[in-house]
C-alpha positions as CSV (number, residue, x, y, z in Angstrom):
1,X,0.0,0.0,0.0
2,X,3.1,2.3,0.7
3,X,4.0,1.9,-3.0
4,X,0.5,2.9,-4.2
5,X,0.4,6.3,-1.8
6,X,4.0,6.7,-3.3
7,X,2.5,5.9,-6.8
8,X,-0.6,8.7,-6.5
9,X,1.9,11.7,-4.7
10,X,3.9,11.1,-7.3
11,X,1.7,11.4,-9.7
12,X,0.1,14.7,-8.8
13,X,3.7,16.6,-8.0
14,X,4.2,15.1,-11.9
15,X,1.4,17.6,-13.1
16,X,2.8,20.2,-10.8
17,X,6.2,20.1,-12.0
18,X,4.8,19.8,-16.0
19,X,3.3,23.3,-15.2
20,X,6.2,25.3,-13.2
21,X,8.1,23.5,-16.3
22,X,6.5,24.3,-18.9
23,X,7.0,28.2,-19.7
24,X,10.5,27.9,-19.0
25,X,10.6,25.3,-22.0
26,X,8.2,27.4,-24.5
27,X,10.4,30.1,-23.8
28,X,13.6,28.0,-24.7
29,X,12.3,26.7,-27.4
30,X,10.8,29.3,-29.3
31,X,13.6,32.3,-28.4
32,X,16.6,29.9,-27.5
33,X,16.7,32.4,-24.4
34,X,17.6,30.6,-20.9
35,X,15.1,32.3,-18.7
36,X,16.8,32.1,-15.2
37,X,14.4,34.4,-13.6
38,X,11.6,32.0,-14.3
39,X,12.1,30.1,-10.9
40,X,11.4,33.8,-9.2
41,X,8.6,34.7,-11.4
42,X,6.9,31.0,-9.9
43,X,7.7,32.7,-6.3
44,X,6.3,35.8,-6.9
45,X,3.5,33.8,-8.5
46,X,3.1,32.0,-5.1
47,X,3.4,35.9,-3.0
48,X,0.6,37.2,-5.3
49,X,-1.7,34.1,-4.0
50,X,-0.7,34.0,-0.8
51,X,-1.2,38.2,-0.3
52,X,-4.5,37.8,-1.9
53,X,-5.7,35.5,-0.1
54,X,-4.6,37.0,3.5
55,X,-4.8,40.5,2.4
56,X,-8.3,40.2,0.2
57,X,-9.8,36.6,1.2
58,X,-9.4,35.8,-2.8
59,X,-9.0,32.0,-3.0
60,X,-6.2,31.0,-5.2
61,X,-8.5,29.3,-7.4
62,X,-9.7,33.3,-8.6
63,X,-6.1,34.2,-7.9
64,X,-5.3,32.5,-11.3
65,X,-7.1,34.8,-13.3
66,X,-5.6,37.8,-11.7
67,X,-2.1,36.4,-12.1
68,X,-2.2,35.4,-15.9
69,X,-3.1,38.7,-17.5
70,X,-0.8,40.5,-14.8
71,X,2.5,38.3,-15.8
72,X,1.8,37.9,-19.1
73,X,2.1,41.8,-19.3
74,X,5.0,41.7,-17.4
75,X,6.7,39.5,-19.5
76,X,5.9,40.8,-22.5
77,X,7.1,44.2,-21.4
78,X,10.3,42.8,-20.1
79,X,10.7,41.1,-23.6
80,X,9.9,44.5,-25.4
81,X,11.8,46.9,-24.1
82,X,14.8,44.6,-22.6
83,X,15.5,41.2,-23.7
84,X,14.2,42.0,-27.5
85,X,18.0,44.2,-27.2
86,X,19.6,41.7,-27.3
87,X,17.5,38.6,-28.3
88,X,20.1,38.0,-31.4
89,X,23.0,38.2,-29.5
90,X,25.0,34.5,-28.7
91,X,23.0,32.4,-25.5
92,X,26.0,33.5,-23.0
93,X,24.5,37.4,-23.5
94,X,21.0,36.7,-22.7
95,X,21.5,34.2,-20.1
96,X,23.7,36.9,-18.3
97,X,20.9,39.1,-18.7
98,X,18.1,37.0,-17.4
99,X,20.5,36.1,-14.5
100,X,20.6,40.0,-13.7
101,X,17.1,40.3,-13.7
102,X,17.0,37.7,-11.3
103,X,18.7,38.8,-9.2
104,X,17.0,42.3,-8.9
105,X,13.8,40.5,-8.5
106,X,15.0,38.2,-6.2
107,X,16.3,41.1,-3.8
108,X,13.4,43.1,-4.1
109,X,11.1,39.8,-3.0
110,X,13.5,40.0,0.0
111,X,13.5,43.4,1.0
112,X,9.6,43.0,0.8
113,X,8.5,39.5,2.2
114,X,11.9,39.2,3.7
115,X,13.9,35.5,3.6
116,X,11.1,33.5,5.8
117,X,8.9,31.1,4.8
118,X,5.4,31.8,5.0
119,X,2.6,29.4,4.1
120,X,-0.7,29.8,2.1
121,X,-2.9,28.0,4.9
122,X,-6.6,27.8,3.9
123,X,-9.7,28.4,6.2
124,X,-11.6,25.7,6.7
125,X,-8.8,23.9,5.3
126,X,-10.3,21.4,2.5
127,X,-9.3,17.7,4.4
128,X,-8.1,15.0,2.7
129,X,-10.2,11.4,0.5
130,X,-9.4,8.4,1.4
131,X,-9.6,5.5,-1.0
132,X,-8.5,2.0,0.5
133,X,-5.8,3.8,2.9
134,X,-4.4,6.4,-0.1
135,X,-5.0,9.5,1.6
136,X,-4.8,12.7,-0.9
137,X,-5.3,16.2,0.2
138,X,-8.1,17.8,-1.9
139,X,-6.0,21.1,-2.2
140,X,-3.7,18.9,-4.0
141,X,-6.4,17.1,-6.2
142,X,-7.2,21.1,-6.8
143,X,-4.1,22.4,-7.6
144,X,-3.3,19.0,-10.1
145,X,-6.5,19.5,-11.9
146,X,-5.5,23.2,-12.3
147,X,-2.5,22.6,-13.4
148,X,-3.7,20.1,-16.4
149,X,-6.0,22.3,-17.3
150,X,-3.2,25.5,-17.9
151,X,-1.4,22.4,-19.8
152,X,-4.0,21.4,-21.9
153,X,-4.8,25.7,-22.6
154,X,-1.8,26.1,-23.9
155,X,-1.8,22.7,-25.9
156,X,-4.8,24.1,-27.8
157,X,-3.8,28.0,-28.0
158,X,-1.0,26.5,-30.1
159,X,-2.4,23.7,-32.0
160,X,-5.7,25.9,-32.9
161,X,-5.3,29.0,-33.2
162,X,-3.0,31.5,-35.0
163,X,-1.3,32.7,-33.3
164,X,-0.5,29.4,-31.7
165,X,0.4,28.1,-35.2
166,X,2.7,31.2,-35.5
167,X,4.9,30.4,-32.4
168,X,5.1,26.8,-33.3
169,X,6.3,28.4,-37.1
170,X,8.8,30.6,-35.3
171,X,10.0,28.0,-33.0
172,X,10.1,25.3,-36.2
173,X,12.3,27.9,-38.7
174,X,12.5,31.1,-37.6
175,X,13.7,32.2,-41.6
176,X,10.3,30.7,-42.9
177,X,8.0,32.1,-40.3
178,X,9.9,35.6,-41.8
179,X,9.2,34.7,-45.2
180,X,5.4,34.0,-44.6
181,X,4.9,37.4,-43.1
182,X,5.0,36.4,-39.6
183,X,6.2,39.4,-37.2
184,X,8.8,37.5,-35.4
185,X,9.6,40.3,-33.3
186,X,6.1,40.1,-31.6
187,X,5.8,36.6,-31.8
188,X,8.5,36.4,-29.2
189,X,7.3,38.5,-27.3
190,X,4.0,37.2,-26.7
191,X,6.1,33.8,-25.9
192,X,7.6,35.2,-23.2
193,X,4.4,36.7,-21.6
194,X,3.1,33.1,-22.1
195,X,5.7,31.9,-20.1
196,X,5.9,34.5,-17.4
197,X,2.0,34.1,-17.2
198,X,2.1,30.4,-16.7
199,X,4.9,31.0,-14.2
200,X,2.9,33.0,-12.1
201,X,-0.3,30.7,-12.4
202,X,2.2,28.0,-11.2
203,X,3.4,29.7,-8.2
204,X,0.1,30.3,-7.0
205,X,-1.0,26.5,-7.1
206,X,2.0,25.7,-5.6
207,X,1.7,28.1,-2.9
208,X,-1.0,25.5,-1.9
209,X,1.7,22.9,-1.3
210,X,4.8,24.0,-0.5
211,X,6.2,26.8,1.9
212,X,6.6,30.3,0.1
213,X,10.2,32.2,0.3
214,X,12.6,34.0,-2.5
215,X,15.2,31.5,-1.3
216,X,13.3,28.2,-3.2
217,X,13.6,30.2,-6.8
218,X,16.5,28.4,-7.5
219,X,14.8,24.9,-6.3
220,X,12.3,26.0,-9.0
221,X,14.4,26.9,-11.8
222,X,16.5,23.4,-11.4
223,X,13.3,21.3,-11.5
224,X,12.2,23.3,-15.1
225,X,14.9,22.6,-15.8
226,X,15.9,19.4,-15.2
227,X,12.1,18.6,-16.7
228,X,12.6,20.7,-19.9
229,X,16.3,17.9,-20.7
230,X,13.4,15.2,-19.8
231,X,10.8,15.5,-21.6
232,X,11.8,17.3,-24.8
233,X,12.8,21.1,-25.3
234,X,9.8,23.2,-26.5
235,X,7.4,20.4,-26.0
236,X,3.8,20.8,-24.3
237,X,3.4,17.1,-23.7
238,X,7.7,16.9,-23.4
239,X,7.6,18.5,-20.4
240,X,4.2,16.7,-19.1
241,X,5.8,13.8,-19.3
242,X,9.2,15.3,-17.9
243,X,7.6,16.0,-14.5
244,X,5.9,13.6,-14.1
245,X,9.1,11.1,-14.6
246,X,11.2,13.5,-12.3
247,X,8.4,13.3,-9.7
248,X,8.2,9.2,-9.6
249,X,12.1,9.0,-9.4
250,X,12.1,11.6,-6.5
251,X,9.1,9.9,-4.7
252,X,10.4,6.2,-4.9
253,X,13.9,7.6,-4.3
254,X,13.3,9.1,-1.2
255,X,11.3,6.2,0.2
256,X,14.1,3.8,-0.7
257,X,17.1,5.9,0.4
258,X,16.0,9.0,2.3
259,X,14.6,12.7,1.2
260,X,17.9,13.8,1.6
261,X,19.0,11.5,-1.8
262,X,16.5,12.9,-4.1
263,X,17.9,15.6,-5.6
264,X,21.5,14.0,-6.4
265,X,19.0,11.2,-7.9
266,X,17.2,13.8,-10.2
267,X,20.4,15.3,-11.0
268,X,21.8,12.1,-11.9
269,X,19.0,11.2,-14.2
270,X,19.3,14.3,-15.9
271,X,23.1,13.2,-16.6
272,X,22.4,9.6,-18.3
273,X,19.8,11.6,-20.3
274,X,22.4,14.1,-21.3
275,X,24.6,11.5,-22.5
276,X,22.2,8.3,-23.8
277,X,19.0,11.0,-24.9
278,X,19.9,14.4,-25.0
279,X,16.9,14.8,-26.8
280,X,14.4,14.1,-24.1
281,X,11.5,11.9,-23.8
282,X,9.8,13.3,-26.8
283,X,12.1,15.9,-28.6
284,X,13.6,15.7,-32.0
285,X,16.7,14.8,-32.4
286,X,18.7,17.4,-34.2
287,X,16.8,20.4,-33.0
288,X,18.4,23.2,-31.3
């Protein structure tokens, strides 16, 4: 029965870790721009739910339609007028810059909130089901539902519509999406507002899980990342099926050889996929 509660957590911090994952990837993939302030733009994500719920008794639920517009803006601004600078420039250039940004946003977070951890703690708080001993928090069951359905949003808003079919153009051959008339310029821009937005929507459903603090940015940032190598760079389902692959090798790690093992094991799955599939789960080989 341990193996089955192991099975289910597992299985729900999958769909979690798709989502914080996957803007970080459609950002990657369509501007070949390492977003290191993505792990900060999940915490401020996860700020944004908890203030509005202590500050405005807004549930996080209604707090996801208040943070998706807001960081979408943000992002494409910060695209706009900062990153767009430089978006031709070698990978080293723009990964500097994201990594300034970073930490400007970082530092503010702590000058605000300070370094503690605070905790979104809702009242009545929602209980748990039980099914034949597997117990599962229904915040959780919340929060995973959320999460696939931000997943399977984007999945359509790029198979469906145009400008969906644009980014995918972009992110396919940037030289053909020129020569077809598409405004590459803005294209990447409303990338990166798609991934700031589903950033933010991500910190606030984990702010229903996990203790909030500017100091687990970085935690977030490695886990996109490690899920973007995965599952596939640029890849909606990639980085679905990255999380949840990360999340079963954590779980049944730490239950075999302690919490404190399941990073180095994440880590080290990430290096035998470097080196046997560098590709991911469900990227194309040959793609950069």
């Amino acid at each position: 029965m341990l193996a089955v509660q192991v099975l289910i957590n597992a299985l729900l911090l999958g769909c979690l870790y798709g989502c914080i994952a996957i803007g970080f990837s459609l950002v990657w993939g369509v501007l070949n721009v390492i977003n290191l302030i993505h792990g900060s733009f999940i915490v401020l994500g996860a700020y944004l739910a908890w203030a509005a719920y202590q500050w405005l008794s807004i549930p996080p639920w209604f707090a996801l339609a208040i943070a998706a517009p807001l960081f979408f803006g943000l992002g494409y601004l910060l695209q706009q007028l900062v990153l767009n600078r430089v978006i031709t420039a070698p990978v080293l250039v723009t990964l500097t810059l994201t990594f300034g940004l970073d930490l400007i946003l970082n530092n503010v977070m702590i000058y605000y909130f300070k370094a503690d951890y605070r905790k979104l703690t809702l009242s009545p708080p929602m209980g748990s089901v039980s099914i034949l001993d597997v117990v599962v928090p229904v915040d959780r069951l919340l929060a995973t539902a959320s999460a696939l359905a931000l997943t399977g949003l984007l999945y359509l808003l790029l198979r469906r519509s145009r400008i969906g079919r644009a980014i995918v153009a972009v992110r396919l051959d940037r030289d053909a999406a020129v020569l077809m008339g598409v405004d590459v310029k803005s294209i990447y821009a409303i990338a990166f507002g798609l991934g700031a937005a589903l950033a933010g929507c991500a910190g606030v459903l984990m702010s229903l899980i996990f203790p909030i603090s500017p100091l687990t940015s970085a935690t977030f940032l490695g886990k996109s990342f490690v899920v973007c190598v995965l599952g596939g760079l640029g890849s909606v389902s990639g980085a679905l099926a990255g999380g949840l692959l990360l999340a079963f090798v954590e779980g049944f790690g730490s239950t075999l050889f302690g919490p404190s093992h399941a990073i180095t094991l994440s880590f080290g799955l990430l290096i035998i996929f470097l080196i046997v599939r560098p590709q991911g789960l469900l990227g194309r080989k040959g793609f950069e």
